[in-house]
Structures are given as structure tokens and as C-alpha cells.
N, C-alpha and C positions, 0 to 999 in steps of 0.2 A: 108636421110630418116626421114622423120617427127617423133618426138615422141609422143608414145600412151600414153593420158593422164590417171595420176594414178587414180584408183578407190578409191572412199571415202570409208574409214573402218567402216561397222555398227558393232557394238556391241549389241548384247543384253540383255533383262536384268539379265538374270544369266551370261554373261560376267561383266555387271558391279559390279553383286552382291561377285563374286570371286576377281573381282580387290580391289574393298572397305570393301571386309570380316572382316579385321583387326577391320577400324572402326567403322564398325556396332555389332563387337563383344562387343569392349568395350563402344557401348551406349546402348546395350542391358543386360549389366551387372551392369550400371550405375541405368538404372530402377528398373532393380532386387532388388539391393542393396535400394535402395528410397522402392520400395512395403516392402521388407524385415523390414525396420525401421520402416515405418507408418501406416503398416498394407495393405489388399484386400479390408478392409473397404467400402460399400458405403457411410459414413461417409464424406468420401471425396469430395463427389458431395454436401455438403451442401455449398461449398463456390463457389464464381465465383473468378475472377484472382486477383480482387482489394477488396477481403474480404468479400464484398456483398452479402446476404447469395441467394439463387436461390428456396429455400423454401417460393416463397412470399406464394401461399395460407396462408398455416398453419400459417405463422406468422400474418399473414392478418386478422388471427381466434384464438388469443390465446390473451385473457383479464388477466391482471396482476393487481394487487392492492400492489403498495410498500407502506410500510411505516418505516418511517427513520426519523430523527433529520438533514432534509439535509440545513437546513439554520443552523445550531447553531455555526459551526467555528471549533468545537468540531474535535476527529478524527475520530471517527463516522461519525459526520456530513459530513466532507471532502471527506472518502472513499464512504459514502453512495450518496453523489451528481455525484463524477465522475463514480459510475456503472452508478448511473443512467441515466447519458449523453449518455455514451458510447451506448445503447440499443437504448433510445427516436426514433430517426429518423426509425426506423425496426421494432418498435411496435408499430400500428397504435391504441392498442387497452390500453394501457398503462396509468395507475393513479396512482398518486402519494399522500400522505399526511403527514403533519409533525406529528412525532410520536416522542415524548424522550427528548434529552437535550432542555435545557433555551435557547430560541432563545434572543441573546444579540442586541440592537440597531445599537451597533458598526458593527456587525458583516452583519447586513444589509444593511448598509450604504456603506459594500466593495461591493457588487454582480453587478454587471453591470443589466444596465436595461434588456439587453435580456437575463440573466439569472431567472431575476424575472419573466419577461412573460413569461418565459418557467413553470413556477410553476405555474401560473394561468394558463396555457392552460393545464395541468396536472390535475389538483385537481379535482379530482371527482363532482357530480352531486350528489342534494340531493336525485335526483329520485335512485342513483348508491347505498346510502349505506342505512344500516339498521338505527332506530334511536338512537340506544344506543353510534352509532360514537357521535352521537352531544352531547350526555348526559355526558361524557367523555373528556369535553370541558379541562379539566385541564390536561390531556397529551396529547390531540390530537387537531390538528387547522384545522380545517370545518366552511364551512360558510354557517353551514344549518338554518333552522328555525326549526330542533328537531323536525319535523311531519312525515319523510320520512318514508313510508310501505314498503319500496324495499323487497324484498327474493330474488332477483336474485344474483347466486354468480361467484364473478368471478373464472378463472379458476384456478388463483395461485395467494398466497396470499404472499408478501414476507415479514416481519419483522425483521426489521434492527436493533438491539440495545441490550443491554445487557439484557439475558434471567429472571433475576429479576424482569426487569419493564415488560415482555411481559404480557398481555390481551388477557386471553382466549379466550373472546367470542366477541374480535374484529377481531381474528383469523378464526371465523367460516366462515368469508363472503367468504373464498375461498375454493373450491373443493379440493385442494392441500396446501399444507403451508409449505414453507421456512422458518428457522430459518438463519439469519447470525449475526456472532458474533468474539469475537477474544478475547485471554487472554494470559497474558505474564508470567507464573509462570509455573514448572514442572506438575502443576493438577491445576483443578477448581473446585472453592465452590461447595457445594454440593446443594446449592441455585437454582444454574444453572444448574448443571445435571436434577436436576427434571422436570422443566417445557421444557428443552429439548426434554426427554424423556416420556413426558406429553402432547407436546403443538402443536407438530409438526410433519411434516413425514419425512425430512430431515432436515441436518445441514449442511451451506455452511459457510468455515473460510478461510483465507486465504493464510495459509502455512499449508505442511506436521507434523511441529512441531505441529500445533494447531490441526491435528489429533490425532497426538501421544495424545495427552496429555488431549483428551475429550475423548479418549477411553478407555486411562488408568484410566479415574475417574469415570469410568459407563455409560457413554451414549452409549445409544442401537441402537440411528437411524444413517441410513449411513449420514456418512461424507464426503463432498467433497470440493478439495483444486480450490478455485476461488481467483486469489490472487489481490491486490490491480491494481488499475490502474490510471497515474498520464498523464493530459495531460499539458508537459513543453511548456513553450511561445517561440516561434519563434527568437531564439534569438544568435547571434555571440557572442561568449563566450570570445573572443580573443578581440574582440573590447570592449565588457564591460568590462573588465581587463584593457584593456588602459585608458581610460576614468575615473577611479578610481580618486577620489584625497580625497575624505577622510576615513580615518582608523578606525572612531571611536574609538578614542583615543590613540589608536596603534604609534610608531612611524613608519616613510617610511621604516626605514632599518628594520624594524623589521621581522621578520618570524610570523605570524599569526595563531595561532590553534584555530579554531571555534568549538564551542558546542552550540547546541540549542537543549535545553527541559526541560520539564514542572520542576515545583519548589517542586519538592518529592523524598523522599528516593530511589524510583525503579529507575530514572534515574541512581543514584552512584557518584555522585558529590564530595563527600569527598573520593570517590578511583582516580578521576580523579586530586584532586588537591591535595591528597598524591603522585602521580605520576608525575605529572607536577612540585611541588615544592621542590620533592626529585629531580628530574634531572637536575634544573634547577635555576640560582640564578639573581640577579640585573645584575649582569655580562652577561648573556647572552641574545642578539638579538631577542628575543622572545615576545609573548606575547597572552595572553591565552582569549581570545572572547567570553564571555560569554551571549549568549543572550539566555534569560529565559522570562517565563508567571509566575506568582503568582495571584492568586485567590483573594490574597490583593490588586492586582493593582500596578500602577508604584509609589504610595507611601512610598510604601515598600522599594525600591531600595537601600537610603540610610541605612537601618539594614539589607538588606541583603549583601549588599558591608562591611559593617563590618564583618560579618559573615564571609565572604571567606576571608578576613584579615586574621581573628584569623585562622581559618581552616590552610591557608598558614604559617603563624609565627612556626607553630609546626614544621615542617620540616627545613624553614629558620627565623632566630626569627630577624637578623638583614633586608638582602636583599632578602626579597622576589620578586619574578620575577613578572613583569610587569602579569597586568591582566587590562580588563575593562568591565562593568557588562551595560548591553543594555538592555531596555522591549520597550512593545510597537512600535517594526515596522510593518509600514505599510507595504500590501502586495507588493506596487510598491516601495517600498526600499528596501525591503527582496531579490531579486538578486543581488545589490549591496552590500550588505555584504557578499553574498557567493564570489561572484568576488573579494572583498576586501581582503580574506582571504588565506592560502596557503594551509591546512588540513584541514580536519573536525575532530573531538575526542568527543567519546561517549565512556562513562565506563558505561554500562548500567548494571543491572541487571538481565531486561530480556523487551523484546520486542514484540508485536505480529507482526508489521512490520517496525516501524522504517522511517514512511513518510522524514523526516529530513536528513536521510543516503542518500535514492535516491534522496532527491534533491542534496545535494553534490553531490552526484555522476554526475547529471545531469551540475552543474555548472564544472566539471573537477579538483577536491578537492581530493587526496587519503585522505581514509576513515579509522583511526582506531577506531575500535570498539569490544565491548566483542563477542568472538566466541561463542554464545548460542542464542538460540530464535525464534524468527518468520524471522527479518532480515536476517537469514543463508541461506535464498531459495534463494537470490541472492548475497549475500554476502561473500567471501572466498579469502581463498589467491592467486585464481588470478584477486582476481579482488578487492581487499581491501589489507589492515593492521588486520589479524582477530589476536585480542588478547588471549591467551590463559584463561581457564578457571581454578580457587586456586579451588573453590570449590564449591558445591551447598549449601546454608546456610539455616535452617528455619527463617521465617521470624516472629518478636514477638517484633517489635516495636509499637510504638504507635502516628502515621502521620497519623491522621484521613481520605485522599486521600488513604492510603494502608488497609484501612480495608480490604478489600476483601482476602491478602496477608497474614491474619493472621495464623500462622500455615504449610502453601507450602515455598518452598525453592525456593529461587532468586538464580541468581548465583554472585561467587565472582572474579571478575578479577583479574587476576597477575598484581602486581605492575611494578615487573623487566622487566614482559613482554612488558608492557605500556610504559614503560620509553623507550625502546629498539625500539621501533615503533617506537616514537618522533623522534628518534636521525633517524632513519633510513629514514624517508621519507624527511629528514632535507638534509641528503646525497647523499641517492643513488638515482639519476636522474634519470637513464635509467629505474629503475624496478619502481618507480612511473610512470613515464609516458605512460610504457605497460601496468597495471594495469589500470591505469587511462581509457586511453583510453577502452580496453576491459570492463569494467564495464559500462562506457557510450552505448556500441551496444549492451551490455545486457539489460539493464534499456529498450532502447529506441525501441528496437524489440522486445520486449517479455510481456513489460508490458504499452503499450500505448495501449489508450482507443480502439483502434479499433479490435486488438486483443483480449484484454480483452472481450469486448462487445461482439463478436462473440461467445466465453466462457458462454456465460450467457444465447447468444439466441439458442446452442444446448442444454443446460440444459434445458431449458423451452419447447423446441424441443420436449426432450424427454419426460419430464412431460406430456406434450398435448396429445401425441403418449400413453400415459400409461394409462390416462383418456379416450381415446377413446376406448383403448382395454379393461377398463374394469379391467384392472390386480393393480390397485390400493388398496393395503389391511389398512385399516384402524383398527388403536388398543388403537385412543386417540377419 
């Protein structure tokens, strides 16, 4: 007898939805959990999948006027050029002008030609600003003929630079006005609360600390944490490491501790080589990389190499441990010294972000540094060496770069702590290297330009949205 062929089994779809319950349970609690953390927000619809915001109109309609010090080399200069990048392409309406630090020769001479034409295709129109920009010719670079009648303003004004040198009434040309700024000490001058609290409708800084810490000195307008953004060169960190062959003066077997910053008390230089040459003698493997800027230039060099001699001799008076003191690298050999090295070491005092830390970080360097400051928004013990903090100190020296410091408290590093870090990242392999790495995918997803940049054009987002409604209260 012939067999009756079997019938296909249909299912439907409440059969499949009972067969795959399980898994549809747990990707329906997987979204739960995602809404739960990032909000119902329609906030969310301001991006598409690759960052790109889906707001073109309004950005299409929102006129910005920055101004910044973004050629000067400065750290100013530096954070105020990479916001600026980060936006350019998504602000069609977007001017830019030099406002603030000494623009140096040298410093020009680094910028690649298409960064420069990006500044000329930025720079305002004489028809764009009032004429008092031109009049103003000694902080600000405009290439007007000082006849312009403009009144038209644009819709947000941003002003990048330390609230002392801001200009009122360069301020007026925007309907809105940003203040951004950043200070490494427990409070700020009172210099700067005022024209804060004077000049502007908001203040954007770049850590939680530099909330704290404009709040606690009386600034009334809201504060918001925009934090720096650094875009690293495309580069195999493994293979520049190989490719190494000079140490700048280091020997091969040596272990390498690098430091790089400015030539002033706030970095802590004499905590760091009370630390280094208490731990450490001729005898040991080591050697301490000092590469510094001085306002003197590289003439300097030789009395400042004597300098950290004498500094050294106090703790070791016969063998003091190897050290070698570097200025002037260019920006195309400045990854070769992070790759040359094996740590980075900063006794800092206080920071408002510590550009120098994330590049270590960026070149694969564990990082000790003082636990205090602007740096601590991404810096900590899992993703660094954070040094403990002896104590908060007033400050009432007299290094004419710290005036502003006179009177607020820096902080003081643990020596024992320091020492302890050295030895530790000298040893223990494996917790350097999860460290390491985790600090690298923090740096590189959280604080590159493109991210950032998106930060900057919801902020502006929402300013434009507050000008059209009308709800903008002005009290300067």
C-alpha cells in the first residue's frame, strides 16, 4: 500500500511567538533596560546611526560667531581649534575669529595648509561684524577696512578664553552668548566670576570639577560640562614602539618615566623629583624624561638641567638616577617620544584637563598622576595610577605664570604614594596592561571629535529652540 504523504506543519504566528517567548522576553527587557538608562527622550532622534545629526534644517539656520586664540599653540588655542573642527562640517552658518593668546610664527608654521584654509573660509565678512571688531585690532585679527555698519547678530556668540580678557561689547554681536573657560585650582579669581556673571548667559567648562568649583566661587549662570576633544593620528602603536631607536638620551635597558609640562610651580616638579629620586638611585634601570616648554625658550635648557641636578642631589647627593631634560619637539617627533617611553608621571597640582595625560593614554603609557582636578573625569584607578592626595595647600608663592593662584589651594601629592606607583607599574604587568588598555577605549569613544561635536551642536540645538520660543531671560 502506497504511503500517504506527510503534511507540511504550518505554524502560526502566535505558535511561533510561544515557541521564541523566552527570546523575545529577554530582547524586550534588553530595550527596557537601554530606555531605562538613556531616557524616552525624543532627544534621541537628534542623531542618525553614524552620528550625523537629522536636524539639518535648524542646523542649516543657526549662525554661530566663535572666538578663540585657535592658532596660538596655547591650551586654549589647542581645545578651542579641535571644538572647532569637530562642528565646522554641520554648521553651514559658522564664523570663526582669533581672539586672545600671542599667535607665535612657529606655531604657524606647524598647521598644514588645509587647516589654514579652513580659517579663511571661517573668518567673517566685513559686511558680518560691527566696526568696533576692527577697532580692537590688538586682541582680535579681522581683515576689515573698520567701515563696516553691520547690526545684524548672529544667533550665538561663543567666547573662548580666559573671562579677564573677555569684551563686552564684542559680546553684543550675538543674541545668545557662551562663555568657555577652564581653571585648575579649588575656586577662581574673583576677576572671573564677575564678567561671568556679567558678560554672559551661560558658562561651558570642561569637567564636573570646573563646576564645582565656579559654583562654589559665585557664578550664578548655568554651567555645563563640554569636555575636551582630541582627534589621535591614525597610527599602530606596536609598530612605532618597534621602530624606536633613539631614547633621547635614556639608555636601551633603561625603563623610561616621561613627564611633559609647562615650566611652573602648578605642574609640581619638585614633588615629582622628590619622588623619583627618593626611590630611586644610579643603581637603578631607570630614567626620568623630562620634556618641558619655558617662556625663556630652549636657551634655558642648560640652568634648567642644573636646576633639577640640585633639586635631585637633596635626596641623592652622590648617585642620582639618570634623568634627561628635552624642549622644543616638533609636533611630528612628539609621538616618538611617547613610544619611546614606558610610563607617563605627572605630580601635578591641579589640572583643568591635562591634554598630555590623554595623549599617554592614547600612545598605550600607564599614567601616574595626582588624584585631583579636571583630569579625574577620565582618569582613576581603573584606568590610570591616580595618586593619592597629602593635602590641599594655599598657594603664596611668587612664579609670576601663577598669579592668578594667589591665595586658592593646589593640591599636594603623596610622595610614598608616588614612589609606590613607580615601583608598581615597573612590576606588575598584567594590571598595567588592563588599565592601559581600558583607558585607551575610554579616551577614544567618549572623547573624539565626533562625539564631542555632536555635544556642542545639541547645545546650540537647544539655544536656537530657546530663541525661537522667546524664553530667553536676559539680566546682562
Amino acid at each position: 500500500m502506497k504511503a500517504r504523504p506527510r503534511r507540511r506543519r504550518r505554524f502560526s504566528l502566535l505558535t511561533w511567538l510561544f515557541v521564541f517567548r523566552k527570546a523575545l522576553a529577554f530582547w524586550l527587557f534588553l530595550v527596557f533596560l537601554y530606555l531605562m538608562n538613556y531616557g524616552f527622550s525624543t532627544d534621541l532622534l537628534s542623531y542618525s546611526q553614524n552620528g550625523a545629526f537629522l536636524h539639518e534644517p535648524l542646523l542649516q539656520n543657526i549662525s554661530v560667531l566663535w572666538l578663540g586664540p585657535f592658532k596660538s599653540g596655547s591650551g586654549y588655542g589647542q581645545e578651542s581649534l579641535n571644538m572647532l573642527l569637530s562642528v565646522a562640517d554641520k554648521l553651514p552658518r559658522l564664523k570663526a575669529a582669533y581672539f586672545g593668546d600671542k599667535v607665535y610664527s612657529r606655531t604657524l608654521d606647524a598647521f598644514s595648509k588645509r587647516v589654514l584654509d579652513f580659517f579663511d573660509q571661517l573668518e567673517p565678512t566685513c559686511e558680518e561684524l560691527p566696526s568696533y571688531f576692527c577697532q580692537e585690532s590688538n586682541i582680535i585679527d579681522i581683515n576689515c577696512p573698520c567701515n563696516s555698519t553691520a547690526k545684524k547678530k548672529f544667533d550665538i556668540v561663543v567666547i573662548h578664553s580666559v573671562p579677564e580678557g573677555w569684551v563686552r561689547k564684542m559680546l553684543d554681536v550675538g543674541e545668545y552668548k557662551v562663555g568657555r573657560t577652564v581653571f585648575e585650582s579649588d575656586a577662581v579669581p574673583w576677576s572671573w566670576v564677575v564678567p561671568v556673571n556679567n558678560f554672559v548667559d551661560e558658562l561651558w567648562v570642561p569637567s564636573q570639577f570646573n563646576i564645582q568649583t565656579f559654583q562654589g566661587s559665585g557664578v550664578k549662570k548655568p554651567i555645563i560640562a563640554i569636555p575636551q576633544c582630541v582627534e589621535f593620528p591614525k597610527l599602530n602603536i606596536a609598530s612605532l614602539r618597534r621602530s624606536i631607536k633613539y631614547r633621547y638620551g635614556c639608555r636601551k635597558k633603561d625603563f623610561i618615566f616621561l613627564s611633559v609640562f609647562a615650566w611652573n610651580e602648578r605642574k609640581g616638579l619638585k614633588y615629582l623629583l622628590e619622588a623619583y629620586g627618593s626611590e630611586f638611585s644610579a643603581q637603578d634601570n631607570v630614567c626620568l624624561l623630562l620634556l618641558t616648554r619655558s617662556y625663556s625658550g630652549a636657551s634655558k635648557l642648560p640652568e634648567l638641567n642644573q636646576t633639577v641636578t640640585k633639586m635631585l642631589k637633596k635626596y641623592k647627593r652622590l648617585d642620582i638616577p639618570r634623568f634627561q631634560l628635552v624642549s622644543q619637539v616638533s609636533d611630528e617627533e612628539l609621538p616618538k617620544v611617547y613610544a619611546a617611553s614606558n610610563s607617563f608621571v605627572l605630580a601635578t597640582r591641579g589640572e583643568g584637563w591635562a591634554r598630555p595625560i590623554m595623549e599617554a593614554i592614547f600612545y598605550e603609557l600607564p599614567v601616574i598622576a595626582t588624584n585631583w582636578s579636571g583630569h579625574t573625569e577620565y582618569f582613576g584607578e581603573d584606568t590610570g595610577f591616580p595618586v593619592r592626595v597629602e593635602r590641599l595647600e594655599k598657594y603664596s608663592g611668587n612664579d609670576p605664570e601663577m598669579k592668578p593662584y594667589v591665595g586658592l589651594h593646589l593640591a599636594v601629592p603623596s610622595i610614598s604614594d608616588f614612589r609606590l606607583k613607580m615601583r608598581q607599574v615597573m612590576l606588575d604587568v598584567d594590571t598595567v596592561r588592563s588599565r592601559v588598555l581600558k583607558a585607551k577605549r575610554v579616551i577614544m569613544n567618549r572623547y573624539n571629535p565626533e562625539v564631542v561635536g555632536d555635544e556642542i551642536l545639541n547645545q546650540f540645538i537647544r539655544i536656537k529652540k530657546m530663541l525661537l520660543a522667546g524664553s530667553v531671560q536676559k539680566d546682562h
